[in-house]
N, C-alpha and C positions, 0 to 999 in steps of 0.2 A: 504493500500500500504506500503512495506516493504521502510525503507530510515535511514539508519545511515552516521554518520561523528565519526570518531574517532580520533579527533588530538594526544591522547597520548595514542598508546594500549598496554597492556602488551608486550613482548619483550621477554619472556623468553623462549629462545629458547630450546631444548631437547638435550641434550645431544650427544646421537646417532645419530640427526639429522644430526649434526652439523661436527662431526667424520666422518658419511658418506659421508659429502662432502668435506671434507679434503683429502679423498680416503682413506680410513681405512677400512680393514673390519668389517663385523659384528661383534658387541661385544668386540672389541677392545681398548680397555681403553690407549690413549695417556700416554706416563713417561715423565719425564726428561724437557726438553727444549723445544721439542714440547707441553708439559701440560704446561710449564708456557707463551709461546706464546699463547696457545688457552684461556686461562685463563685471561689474559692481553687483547687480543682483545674482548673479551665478557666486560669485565669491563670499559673499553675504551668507549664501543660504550653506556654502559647503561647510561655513564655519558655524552656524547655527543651525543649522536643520535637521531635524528627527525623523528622518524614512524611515518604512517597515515595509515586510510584505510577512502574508499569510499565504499559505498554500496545502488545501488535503484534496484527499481522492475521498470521494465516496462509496458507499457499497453497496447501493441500493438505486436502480435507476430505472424510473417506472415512465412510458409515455403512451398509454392508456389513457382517450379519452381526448381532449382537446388542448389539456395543460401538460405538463410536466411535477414528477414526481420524484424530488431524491428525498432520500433517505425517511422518507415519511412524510416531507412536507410540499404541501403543492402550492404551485407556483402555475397562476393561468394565460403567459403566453404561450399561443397559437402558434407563434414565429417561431421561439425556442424549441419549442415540441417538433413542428416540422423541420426545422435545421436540423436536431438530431436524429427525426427518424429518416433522409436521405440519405444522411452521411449514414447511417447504421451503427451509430454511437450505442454502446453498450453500457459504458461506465462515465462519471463525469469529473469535474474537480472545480470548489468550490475555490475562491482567491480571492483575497482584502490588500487593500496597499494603500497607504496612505502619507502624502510629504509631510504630515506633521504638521502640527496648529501655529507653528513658529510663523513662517512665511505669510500666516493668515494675518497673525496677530501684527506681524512690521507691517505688512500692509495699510491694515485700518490705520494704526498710527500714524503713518506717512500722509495718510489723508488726510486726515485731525490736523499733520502739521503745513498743510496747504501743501500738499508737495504730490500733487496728480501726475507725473513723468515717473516717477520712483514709484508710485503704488502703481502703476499699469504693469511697471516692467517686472516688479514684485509679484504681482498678481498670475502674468504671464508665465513665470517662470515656476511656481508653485503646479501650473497646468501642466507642462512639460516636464515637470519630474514624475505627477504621476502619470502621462502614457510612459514615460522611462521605466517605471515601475513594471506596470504592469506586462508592457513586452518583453522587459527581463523576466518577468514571471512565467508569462508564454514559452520564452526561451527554453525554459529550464523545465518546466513541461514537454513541452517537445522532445528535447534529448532523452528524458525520462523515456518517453514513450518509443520513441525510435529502437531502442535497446531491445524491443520485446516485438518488434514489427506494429506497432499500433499509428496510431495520427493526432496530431490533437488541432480542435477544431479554432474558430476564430473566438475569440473571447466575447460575451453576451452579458449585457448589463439591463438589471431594472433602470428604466428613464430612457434606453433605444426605443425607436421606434417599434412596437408590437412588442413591448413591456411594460407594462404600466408598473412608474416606480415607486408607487407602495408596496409593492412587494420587496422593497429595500427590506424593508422589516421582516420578512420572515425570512428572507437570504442570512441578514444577519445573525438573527439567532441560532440556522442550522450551523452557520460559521462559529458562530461562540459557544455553543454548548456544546459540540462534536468535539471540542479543541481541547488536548492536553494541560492538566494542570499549568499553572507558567504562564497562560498565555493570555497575556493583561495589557492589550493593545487601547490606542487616547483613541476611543471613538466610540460614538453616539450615533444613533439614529431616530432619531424621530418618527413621529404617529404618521407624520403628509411621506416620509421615504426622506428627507433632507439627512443628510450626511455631518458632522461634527467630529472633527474638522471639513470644510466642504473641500477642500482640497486632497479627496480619498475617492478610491472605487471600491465595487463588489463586482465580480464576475461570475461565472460559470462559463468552465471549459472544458466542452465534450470532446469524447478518447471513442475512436474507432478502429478495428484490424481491416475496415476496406479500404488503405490507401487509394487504390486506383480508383474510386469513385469519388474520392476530394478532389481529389486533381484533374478530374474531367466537369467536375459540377462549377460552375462561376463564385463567384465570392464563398468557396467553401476553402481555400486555400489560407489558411494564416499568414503564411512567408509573405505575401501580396501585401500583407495589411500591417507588415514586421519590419521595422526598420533595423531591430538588433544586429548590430556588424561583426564580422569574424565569426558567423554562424556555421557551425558543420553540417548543421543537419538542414540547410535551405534547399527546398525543393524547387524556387521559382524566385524569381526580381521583386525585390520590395518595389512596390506601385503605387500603392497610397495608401495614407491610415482611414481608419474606421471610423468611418462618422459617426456620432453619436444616433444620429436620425437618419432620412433618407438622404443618398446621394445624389445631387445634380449637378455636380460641377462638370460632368461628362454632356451636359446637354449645352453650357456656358461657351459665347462665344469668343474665340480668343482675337489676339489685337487685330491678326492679319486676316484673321473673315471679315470684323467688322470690315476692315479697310477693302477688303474686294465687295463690300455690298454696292447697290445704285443709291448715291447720297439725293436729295431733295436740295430745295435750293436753300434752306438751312443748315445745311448739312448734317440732317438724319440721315441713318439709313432705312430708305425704303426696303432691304431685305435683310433685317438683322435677324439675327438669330438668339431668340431669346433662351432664359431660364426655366420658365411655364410655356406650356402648350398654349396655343392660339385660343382654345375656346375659354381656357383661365383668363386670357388678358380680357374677350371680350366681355366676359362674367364680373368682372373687375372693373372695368372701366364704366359698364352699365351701373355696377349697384354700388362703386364704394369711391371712384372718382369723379371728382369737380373741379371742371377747367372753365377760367372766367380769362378772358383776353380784354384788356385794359385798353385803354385811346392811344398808346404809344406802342400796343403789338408787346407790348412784357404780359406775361400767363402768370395769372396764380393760379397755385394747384390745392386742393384739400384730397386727401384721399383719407378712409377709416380702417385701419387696421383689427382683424379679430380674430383673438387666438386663446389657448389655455396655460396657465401657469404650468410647472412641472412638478411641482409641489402642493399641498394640500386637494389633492388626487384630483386634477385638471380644471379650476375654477374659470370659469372663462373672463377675460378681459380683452379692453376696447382701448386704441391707441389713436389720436388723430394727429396725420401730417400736414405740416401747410409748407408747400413751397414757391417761392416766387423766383420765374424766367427771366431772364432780360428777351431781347426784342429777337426775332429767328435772324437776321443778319449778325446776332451774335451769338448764332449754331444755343439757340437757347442756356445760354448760362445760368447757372445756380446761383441766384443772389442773395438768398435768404432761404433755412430749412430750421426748420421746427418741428419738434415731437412731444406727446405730454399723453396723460393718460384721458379719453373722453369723458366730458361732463357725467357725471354720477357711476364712474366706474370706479369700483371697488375691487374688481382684480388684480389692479398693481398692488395693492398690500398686503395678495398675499403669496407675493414672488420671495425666493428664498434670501435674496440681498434684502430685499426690502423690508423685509423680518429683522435682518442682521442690519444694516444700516438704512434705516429710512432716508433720510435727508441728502446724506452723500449718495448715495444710489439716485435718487430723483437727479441731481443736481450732473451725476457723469450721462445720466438721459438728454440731458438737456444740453449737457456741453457736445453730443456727438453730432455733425456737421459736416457726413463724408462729400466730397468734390464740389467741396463751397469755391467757386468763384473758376471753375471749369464750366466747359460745356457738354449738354446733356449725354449727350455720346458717348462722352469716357464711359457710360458705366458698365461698356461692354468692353472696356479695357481693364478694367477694375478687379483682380485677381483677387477680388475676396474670399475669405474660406465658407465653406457650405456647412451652415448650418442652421438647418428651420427648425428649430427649436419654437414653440409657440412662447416662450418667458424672455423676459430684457437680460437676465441675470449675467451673462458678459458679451464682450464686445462683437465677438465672433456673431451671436446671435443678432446682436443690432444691426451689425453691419446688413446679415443677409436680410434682411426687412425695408432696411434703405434701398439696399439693390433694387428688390422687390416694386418697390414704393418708385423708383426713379425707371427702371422698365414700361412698367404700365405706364406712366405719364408718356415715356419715348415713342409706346405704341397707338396712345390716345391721339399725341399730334401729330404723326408720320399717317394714321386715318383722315386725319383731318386736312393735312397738305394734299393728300389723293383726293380726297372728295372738293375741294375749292379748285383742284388741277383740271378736274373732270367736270366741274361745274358750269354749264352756257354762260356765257360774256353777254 
C-alpha cells in the first residue's frame, strides 16, 4: 500500500510555471521590477514557508451507480466516476498539499500595508507552489505505480468542473481519519468546501493496469498535464496544466489569426475567432449587452455578468460592467472599465476572499482595468489564462470575464459595422 508524509518537500518551483500564472505569456522572461518582485517572493517564501504533502492509497474502490465510492465514503461526481471507469481504474489515492498559511498571512499584510505589487506577487507564488506540490505528488505516484505495470491517472479535485466542492469535506475527512497517528497537518475545511489555508489542494488519483487505454483516451494522460522535469517515467510532452474548470484556451484566437482576419474600417475583425461559440455571443449580446453610441461615435457599453460562487455550495451572483469606447477611427479604444457587484446582489459576500477580506477584495475588483487605453482588438491578442471559474476570488478568474465581457462587445459592433455596410444609402 502506497503512504507518504512529507513535512519539508522541495519547493522549487519552474520558472515558466510560475510566469504563467502571473499572466505572462509563453516564454516571456519578466525585467525590471517585476523580476525583482518575482524574485523577492520566491526567496521570501523558501525562507519562511511551510509545504507539506499527504499521500495514501486506498482499499476500497467502488463506482457503482452515478458517484464514486472509496473506502466507504461517496463522493457524487459523475465526471470522476466516468474518468475512472474508462480508464478501468481499480484502486485510487487520496493526496493533500498544502504551501502553508505563511505566504497567506504576508500576503494580507502586505495589503494592510498598501503594498498591492508584493501581495499579487505573494499571492501568485503561494498558487505555484501548490500545482508544484501536487505534481510532485503525481510524480511520485506515478513511479510508485510504474514498478508494478499500473498508471496513475490525472489528479481530480472537489471545485473542477463536474465536482461540486462541498465534497471538500468528506474528501477530507476520508484523508484525516485513514491517516497514521502523526499526522497533524495546519488545515481546515469548512461547511461551503473552503480550504484553510486557501493556498492547499485535495485530490484523488486513480491507479489502473490498462496503460494502453490512457494513452489512447484524450486528457486521460497525466504526463500532458505534468510539468515535473527529469521525469523517468514520462510517457508523453508536458502540454499544459489542468484547469481547474473547463478548457478553452484551444478554441482562443492567437495574435496571427487575428491578424489574417478581414478588418472593418475600424479595425475589427470581421472574422475573429472567438472564445464562445457564435450562438453564446448572440444569446449574450440579446439579453445581457447594452450598447448606447454617443454624438461623437465613442460607445458605452453595460453588459451583466451571472455566475455562482465556489463556495457556500454555488450561490449565485450578478456582476455589472460599464465600459466606454472612444470613436471606431480609434479601432475603439478602452477608455474607461468598470466592475462592481449588481444592485441588491448578495452573492459577492459570499465569495471565499470576501469572507477572508471584504474591503481589500472589493477594492482589487475595482482596481482591475485589463487593456485600458488599447484598442478593442487586442483582446484576441490577450494570452490570458483560462479560467471560468463563476467567483472573482483571483485574478486569473477576473481576467477571463473581462475577456468575456470585451469579446461580446467586439462581436456586438463588428454586427453592427455589417448591418450599416449593408444598409441602402
Amino acid at each position: 500500500m502506497l503512504h507518504f508524509i512529507d513535512p519539508k518537500p522541495d519547493c522549487s518551483v519552474q520558472e515558466m510555471e510560475y510566469t504563467r500564472l502571473l499572466g505572462y505569456p509563453p516564454h516571456h522572461v519578466p525585467e525590471g521590477r517585476a523580476r525583482e518582485l518575482a524574485q523577492w517572493a520566491r526567496q521570501w517564501y523558501a525562507e519562511n514557508g511551510r509545504p507539506w504533502i499527504y499521500a495514501r492509497q486506498n482499499q476500497n474502490l467502488d463506482l457503482a451507480g452515478e458517484g464514486v465510492r472509496i473506502d466507504g465514503t461517496g463522493f457524487s461526481s459523475k465526471q470522476l466516476r466516468d474518468q475512472f471507469a474508462a480508464a478501468g481504474a481499480h484502486t485510487s489515492v487520496v493526496v493533500a498539499v498544502s504551501a502553508g498559511a505563511q505566504c497567506e498571512e504576508k500576503a494580507r499584510e502586505l495589503w494592510h500595508e498598501g503594498k498591492p505589487d508584493e501581495y499579487f506577487f505573494m499571492e501568485m507564488y503561494g498558487a505555484a507552489v501548490v500545482e508544484h506540490l501536487i505534481t510532485a505528488a503525481g510524480g511520485r505516484i506515478c513511479a510508485w505505480a510504474e514498478q508494478d505495470g499500473m498508471a496513475a491517472l490525472p489528479h481530480f479535485s472537489p471545485g473542477y468542473s463536474g465536482w461540486n466542492v462541498s465534497d471538500q469535506v468528506g474528501l477530507w475527512r476520508l484523508i484525516r481519519e485513514g491517516a497514521e497517528p502523526g499526522f497533524a497537518a495546519d488545515l481546515q475545511v469548512m461547511d461551503t468546501g473552503m480550504l484553510r489555508p486557501k493556498k492547499s489542494l485535495l485530490a484523488v488519483i486513480g491507479i489502473t493496469r490498462n496503460v494502453d487505454r490512457i494513452l489512447a483516451t484524450r486528457n486521460m494522460v497525466p504526463c500532458e498535464n505534468c510539468s515535473l522535469s527529469r521525469c523517468a517515467y514520462r510517457r508523453k510532452p508536458y502540454r499544459h496544466f489542468l484547469p481547474q474548470v473547463e478548457d478553452v484556451r484551444r478554441l482562443q484566437a492567437s495574435r496571427a489569426e487575428e491578424e489574417q482576419g478581414t478588418p472593418g474600417a475600424s479595425g475589427l475583425n470581421h472574422n475573429a475567432r472567438y472564445t464562445v461559440n457564435t450562438r453564446a455571443l448572440q444569446k449574450w449580446t440579446a439579453e445581457r449587452l447594452r450598447l448606447k453610441v454617443l454624438h461623437d461615435s465613442s460607445v458605452e457599453v453595460s453588459f451583466r455578468y451571472e455566475g455562482t460562487t465556489c463556495s457556500n455550495l454555488g450561490t449565485p451572483l450578478e456582476f455589472d460592467y460599464h465600459v466606454k469606447l472612444g470613436p471606431p477611427e480609434e479601432g475603439y479604444r478602452i477608455v474607461e472599465a468598470v466592475c462592481a457587484p449588481a444592485p441588491g446582489d448578495i452573492g459577492h459576500t459570499k465569495q471565499c476572499e470576501y469572507l477572508a477580506n471584504a474591503e481589500p477584495f472589493m477594492r482589487t475588483i475595482a482596481a482591475d482595468k485589463p487593456l485600458l487605453g488599447r484598442p478593442l482588438k487586442e483582446v484576441f491578442a490577450w494570452e490570458r489564462p483560462s479560467n471560468p471559474s463563476g467567483c472573482y476570488c483571483d485574478a486569473t478568474r477576473r481576467a477571463h470575464k473581462w475577456g468575456l465581457v470585451f469579446e461580446v462587445t467586439h462581436y456586438a459592433l463588428v454586427e453592427r459595422e455589417k448591418e450599416l455596410h449593408h444598409k441602402p444609402s
